[in-house]
C-alpha positions in Angstrom: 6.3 -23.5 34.2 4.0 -21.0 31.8 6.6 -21.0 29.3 8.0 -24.2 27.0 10.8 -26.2 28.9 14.1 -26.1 27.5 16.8 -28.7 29.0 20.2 -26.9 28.0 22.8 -29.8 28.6 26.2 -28.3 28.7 29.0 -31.1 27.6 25.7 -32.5 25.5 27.9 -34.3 23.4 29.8 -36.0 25.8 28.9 -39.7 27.4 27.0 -39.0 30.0 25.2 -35.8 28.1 24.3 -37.6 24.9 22.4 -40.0 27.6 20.9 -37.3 29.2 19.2 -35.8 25.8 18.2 -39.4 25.0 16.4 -39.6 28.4 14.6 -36.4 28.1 13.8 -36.8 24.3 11.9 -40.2 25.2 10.2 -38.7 28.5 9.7 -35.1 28.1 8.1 -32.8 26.0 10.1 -29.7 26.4 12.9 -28.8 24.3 16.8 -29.4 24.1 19.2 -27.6 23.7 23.1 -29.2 23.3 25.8 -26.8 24.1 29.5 -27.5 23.6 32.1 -26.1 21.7 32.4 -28.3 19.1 29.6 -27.3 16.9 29.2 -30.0 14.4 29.4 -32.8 17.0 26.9 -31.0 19.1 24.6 -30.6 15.7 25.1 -34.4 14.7 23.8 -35.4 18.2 21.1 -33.1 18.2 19.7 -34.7 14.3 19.4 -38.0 15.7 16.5 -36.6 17.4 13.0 -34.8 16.2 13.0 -31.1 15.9 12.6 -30.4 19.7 16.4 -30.7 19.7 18.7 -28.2 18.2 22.8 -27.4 18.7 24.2 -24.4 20.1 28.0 -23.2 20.4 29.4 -23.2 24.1 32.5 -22.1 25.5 31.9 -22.3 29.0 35.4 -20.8 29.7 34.1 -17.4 27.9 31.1 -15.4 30.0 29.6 -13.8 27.1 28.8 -17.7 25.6 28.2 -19.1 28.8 25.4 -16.4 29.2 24.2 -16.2 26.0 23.5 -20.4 26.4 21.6 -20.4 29.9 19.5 -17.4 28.9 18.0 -19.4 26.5 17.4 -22.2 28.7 14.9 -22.5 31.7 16.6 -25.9 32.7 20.5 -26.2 32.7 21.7 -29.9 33.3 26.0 -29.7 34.0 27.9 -32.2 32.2 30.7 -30.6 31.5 34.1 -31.3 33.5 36.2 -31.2 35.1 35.2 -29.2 38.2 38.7 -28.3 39.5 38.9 -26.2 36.0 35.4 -25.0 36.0 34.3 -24.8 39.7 30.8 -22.5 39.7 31.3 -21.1 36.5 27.6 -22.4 35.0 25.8 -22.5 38.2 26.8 -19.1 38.1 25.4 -18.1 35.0 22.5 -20.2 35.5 21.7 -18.1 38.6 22.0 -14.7 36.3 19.8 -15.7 33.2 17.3 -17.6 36.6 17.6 -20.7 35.6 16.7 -24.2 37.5 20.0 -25.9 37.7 21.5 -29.9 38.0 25.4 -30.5 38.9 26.8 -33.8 37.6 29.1 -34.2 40.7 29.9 -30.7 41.8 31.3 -32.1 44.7 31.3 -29.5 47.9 33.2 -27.0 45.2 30.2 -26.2 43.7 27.7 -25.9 46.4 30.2 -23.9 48.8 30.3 -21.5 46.4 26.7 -21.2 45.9 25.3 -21.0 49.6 25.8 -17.6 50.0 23.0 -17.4 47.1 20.4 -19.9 48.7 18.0 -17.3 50.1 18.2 -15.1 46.7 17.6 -18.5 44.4 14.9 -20.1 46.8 13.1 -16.7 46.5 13.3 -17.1 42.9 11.8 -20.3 43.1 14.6 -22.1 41.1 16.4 -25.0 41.9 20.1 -25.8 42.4 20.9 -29.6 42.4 24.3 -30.2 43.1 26.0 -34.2 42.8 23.0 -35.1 41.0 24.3 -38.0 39.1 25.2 -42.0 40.2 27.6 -41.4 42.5 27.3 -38.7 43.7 24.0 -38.8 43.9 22.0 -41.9 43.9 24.5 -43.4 46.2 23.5 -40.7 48.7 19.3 -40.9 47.4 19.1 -44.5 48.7 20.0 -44.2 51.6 18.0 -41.2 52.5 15.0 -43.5 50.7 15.4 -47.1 52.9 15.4 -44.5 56.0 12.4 -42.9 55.1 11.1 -46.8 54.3 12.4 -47.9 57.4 10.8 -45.1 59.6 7.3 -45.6 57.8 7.3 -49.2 59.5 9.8 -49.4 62.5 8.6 -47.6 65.8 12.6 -46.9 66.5 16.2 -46.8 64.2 19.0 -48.1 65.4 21.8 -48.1 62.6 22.0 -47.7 58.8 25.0 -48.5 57.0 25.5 -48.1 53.6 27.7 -50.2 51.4 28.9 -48.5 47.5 31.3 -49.5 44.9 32.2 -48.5 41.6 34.1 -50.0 38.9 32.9 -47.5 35.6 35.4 -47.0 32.9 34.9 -42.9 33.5 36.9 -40.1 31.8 39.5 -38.5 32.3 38.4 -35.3 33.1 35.9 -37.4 36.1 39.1 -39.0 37.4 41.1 -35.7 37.7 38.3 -34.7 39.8 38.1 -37.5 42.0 42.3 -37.8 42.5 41.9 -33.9 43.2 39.5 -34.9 45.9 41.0 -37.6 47.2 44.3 -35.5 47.7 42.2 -32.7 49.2 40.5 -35.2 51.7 43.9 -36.5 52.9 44.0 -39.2 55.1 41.7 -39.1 58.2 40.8 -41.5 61.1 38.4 -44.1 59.9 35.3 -42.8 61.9 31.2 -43.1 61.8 28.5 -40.1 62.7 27.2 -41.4 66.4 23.9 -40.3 66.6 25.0 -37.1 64.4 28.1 -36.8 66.0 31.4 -37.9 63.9 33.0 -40.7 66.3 36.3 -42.5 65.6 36.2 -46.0 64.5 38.0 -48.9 65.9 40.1 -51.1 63.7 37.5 -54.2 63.9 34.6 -51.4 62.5 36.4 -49.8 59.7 37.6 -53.4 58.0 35.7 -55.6 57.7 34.3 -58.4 55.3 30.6 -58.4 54.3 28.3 -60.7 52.7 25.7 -58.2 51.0 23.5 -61.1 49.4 22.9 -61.6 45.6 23.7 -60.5 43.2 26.4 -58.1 45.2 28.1 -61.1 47.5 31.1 -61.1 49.9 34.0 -58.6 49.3 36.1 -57.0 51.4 35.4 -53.1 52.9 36.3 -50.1 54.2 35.0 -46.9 56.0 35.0 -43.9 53.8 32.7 -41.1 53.4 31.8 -38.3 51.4 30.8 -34.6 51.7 27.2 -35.2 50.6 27.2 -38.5 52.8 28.5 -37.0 55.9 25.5 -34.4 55.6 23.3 -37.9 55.8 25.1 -38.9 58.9 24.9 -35.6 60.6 21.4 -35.0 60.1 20.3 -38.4 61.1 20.7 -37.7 64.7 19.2 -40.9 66.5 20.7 -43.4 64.9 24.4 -44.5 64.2 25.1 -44.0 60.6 28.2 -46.4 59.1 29.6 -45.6 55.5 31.6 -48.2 53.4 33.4 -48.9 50.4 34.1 -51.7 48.5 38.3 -52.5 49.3 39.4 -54.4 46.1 43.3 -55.1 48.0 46.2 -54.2 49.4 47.3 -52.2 45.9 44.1 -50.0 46.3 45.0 -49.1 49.7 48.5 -48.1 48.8 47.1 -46.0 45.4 44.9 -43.8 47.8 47.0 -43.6 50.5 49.8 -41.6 47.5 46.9 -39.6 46.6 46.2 -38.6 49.7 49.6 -37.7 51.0 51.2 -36.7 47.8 50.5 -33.7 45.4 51.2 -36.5 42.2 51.7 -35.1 38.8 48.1 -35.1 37.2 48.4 -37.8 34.9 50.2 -40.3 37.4 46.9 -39.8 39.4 44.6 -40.4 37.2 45.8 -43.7 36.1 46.2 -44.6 39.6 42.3 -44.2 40.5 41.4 -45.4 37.1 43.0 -49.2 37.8 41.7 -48.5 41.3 38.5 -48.3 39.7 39.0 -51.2 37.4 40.2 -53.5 40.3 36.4 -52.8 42.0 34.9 -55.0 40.1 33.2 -57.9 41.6 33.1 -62.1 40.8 35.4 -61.5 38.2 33.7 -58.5 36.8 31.1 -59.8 34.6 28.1 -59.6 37.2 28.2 -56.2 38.9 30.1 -53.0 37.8 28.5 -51.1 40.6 26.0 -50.9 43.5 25.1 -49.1 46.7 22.8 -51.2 49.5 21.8 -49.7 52.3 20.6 -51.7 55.5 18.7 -50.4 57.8 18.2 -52.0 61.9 15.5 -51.0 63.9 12.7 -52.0 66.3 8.9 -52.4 66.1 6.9 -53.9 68.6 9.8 -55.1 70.4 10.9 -57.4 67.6 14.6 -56.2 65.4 13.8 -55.9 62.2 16.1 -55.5 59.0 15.2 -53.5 56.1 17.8 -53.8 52.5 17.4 -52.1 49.8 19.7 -52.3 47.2 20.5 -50.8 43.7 23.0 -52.9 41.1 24.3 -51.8 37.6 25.4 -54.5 35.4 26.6 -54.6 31.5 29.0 -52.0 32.0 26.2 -49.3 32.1 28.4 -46.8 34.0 27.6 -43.8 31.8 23.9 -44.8 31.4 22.6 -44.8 35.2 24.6 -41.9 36.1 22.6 -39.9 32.6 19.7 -41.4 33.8 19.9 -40.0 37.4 20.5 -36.2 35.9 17.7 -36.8 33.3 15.0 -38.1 35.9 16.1 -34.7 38.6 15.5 -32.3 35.0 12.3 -34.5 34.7 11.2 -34.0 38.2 12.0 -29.8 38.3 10.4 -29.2 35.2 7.3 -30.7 36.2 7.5 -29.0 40.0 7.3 -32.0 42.2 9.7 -34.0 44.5 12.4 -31.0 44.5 13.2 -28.1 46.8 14.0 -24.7 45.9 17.4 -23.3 47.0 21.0 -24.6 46.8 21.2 -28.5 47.6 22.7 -31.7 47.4 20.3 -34.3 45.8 19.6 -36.9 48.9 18.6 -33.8 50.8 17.0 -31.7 47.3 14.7 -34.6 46.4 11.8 -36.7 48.1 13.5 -39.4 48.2 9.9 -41.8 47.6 8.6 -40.0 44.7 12.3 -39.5 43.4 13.1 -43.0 43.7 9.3 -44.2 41.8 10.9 -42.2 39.0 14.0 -43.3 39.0 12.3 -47.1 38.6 10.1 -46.1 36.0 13.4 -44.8 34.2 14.4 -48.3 34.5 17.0 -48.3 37.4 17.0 -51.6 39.4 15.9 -51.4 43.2 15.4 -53.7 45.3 14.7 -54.2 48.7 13.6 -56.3 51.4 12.0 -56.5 54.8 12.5 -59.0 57.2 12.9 -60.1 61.0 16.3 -60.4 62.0 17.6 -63.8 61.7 
């Protein structure tokens, strides 16, 4: 970009923002700009850094402020939430004032809505990231990356499954959104995408127990997918593509099973998926708080060989990787490299190997290994 880089974070004050401006402070040399509508909390935040970051009054509910913030921005980076409330509200008026835009978890909401501008913002040269955080967003990145690993040193793919859990303390506003979408899923045959066809699982494929290996180790799971993880499955036409979820017990079952079915009062749901949340956590939560692994089976010179890669967070640094993740993708557009232009999710935005070097050097844990199957 000719001009100076400004990262606009809207909800900068928030968790997951204040990381994001501390990211792009330490790796970037553009400047920040933290919008919300709490003025002196948004001016506090922005004094704990040098000059390159200042505060700016947002109401993102109000067109005339949401404007008057992304026209001074060439970067927007969407913290704000929830998304049942705001839906395309900022992409939209990052698309007016042409700016690059990055999507926390926009679920499908956000990217529906902004498909039928694709061809108008790829022209422009800008792009639109949507479930660019941890999950979504890493948790769809690594698997996209061990394929691309796997297919640099396997002559043929057989399967990739990918195994995710999270047990973050998130807020309230991220919990409405994910009981909201858990009621709008509703409750569908466990199933898998067949060579990029969605097939219907047996009983014996979509429970099952799993021993993923240190530091992750045995738990029990279940088939589930997303929107931006069914668009893995469907493009990855010749191979079998299996999703899970870490299953914490029976009373996580029933809790999803009442979203699903029943249009509960707001609050009831969100302290449902919060304990459903706080149940994931694994060998007596004070080892892993979350973690995608993807595994990867394929062939090379007719031997079966196995390729894992794995990412773990630890130390109850929920709001940190999924900061990190936004910060590295406003990293990566500002200096033109690793991302597409136009309107997409991030495993499919992103290249995944030069996206995931970055997301190392950030200091994100991954793993992985190669091996002969046993």
């Amino acid at each position: 970009m000719s001009r100076t880089v400004t990262f606009g974070i809207v909800g900068g004050y928030g968790a997951t923002g204040r990381i994001v401006a501390s990211e792009l402070w330490k790796s970037c040399a553009g400047e920040i700009l933290i919008g919300g509508r709490d003025l002196a909390k948004a001016k506090a935040l922005a004094a704990e850094f040098d000059g390159r970051a200042s505060a700016a009054h947002l109401d993102i509910l109000d067109t005339h402020s949401l404007d008057d913030f992304c026209s001074r921005c060439s970067i927007v980076v969407n913290c704000a939430g929830p998304v049942i409330v705001l839906q395309d509200r900022v992409a939209q008026a990052a698309l007016r004032k042409r700016c690059h835009y990055i999507d926390a978890a926009g679920m499908s909401v956000v990217k529906e809505r902004m498909l039928p501008h694709s061809r108008e913002i790829e022209r422009l040269g800008l792009s639109f990231v949507v479930s660019a955080g941890w999950m979504p967003g890493i948790s769809e990145l690594l698997p996209v990356y061990a394929d691309a690993q796997a297919r640099a040193r396997m002559d043929a793919i057989e399967s990739l499954k990918v195994y995710f859990a999270d047990s973050g303390e998130w807020s309230t506003n991220a919990l409405r959104d994910g009981a909201w979408f858990i009621h709008q899923a509703g409750l569908r045959g466990a199933g898998y995408f067949r060579r990029g066809e969605w097939t219907r699982a047996k009983t014996s494929q979509a429970f099952r127990r799993f021993d993923l290996g240190d530091p992750v180790g045995a738990g029990r799971f279940v088939m589930f997918s997303t929107p931006e993880l069914g668009e893995i499955g469907r493009r990855l036409n010749d191979c079998d593509v299996f999703t899970y979820t870490h299953l914490s017990g029976f009373r996580t079952v029933l809790a999803t099973t009442l979203m699903a079915l029943v249009p509960l009062p707001e609050g009831l749901g969100v302290r449902l998926l919060r304990n459903v949340f706080r149940r994931n956590r694994l060998h007596g939560g004070d080892r892993v708080d979350g973690f995608v692994v993807a595994h990867v089976l394929g062939r090379s010179q007719g031997r079966r060989l196995d390729l894992t890669v794995q990412i773990v967070y630890k130390d109850r640094r929920d709001y940190w990787i999924h900061g990190v993740a936004l910060a590295t993708v406003a990293r990566a557009v500002s200096g033109g490299k690793a991302i597409r232009a136009g309107v997409h999710f991030l495993a499919d935005a992103a290249d995944p190997t030069s996206l995931m070097a970055e997301l190392r050097k950030a200091g994100v844990e991954q793993n992985e290994r190669f091996e002969p199957c046993q």
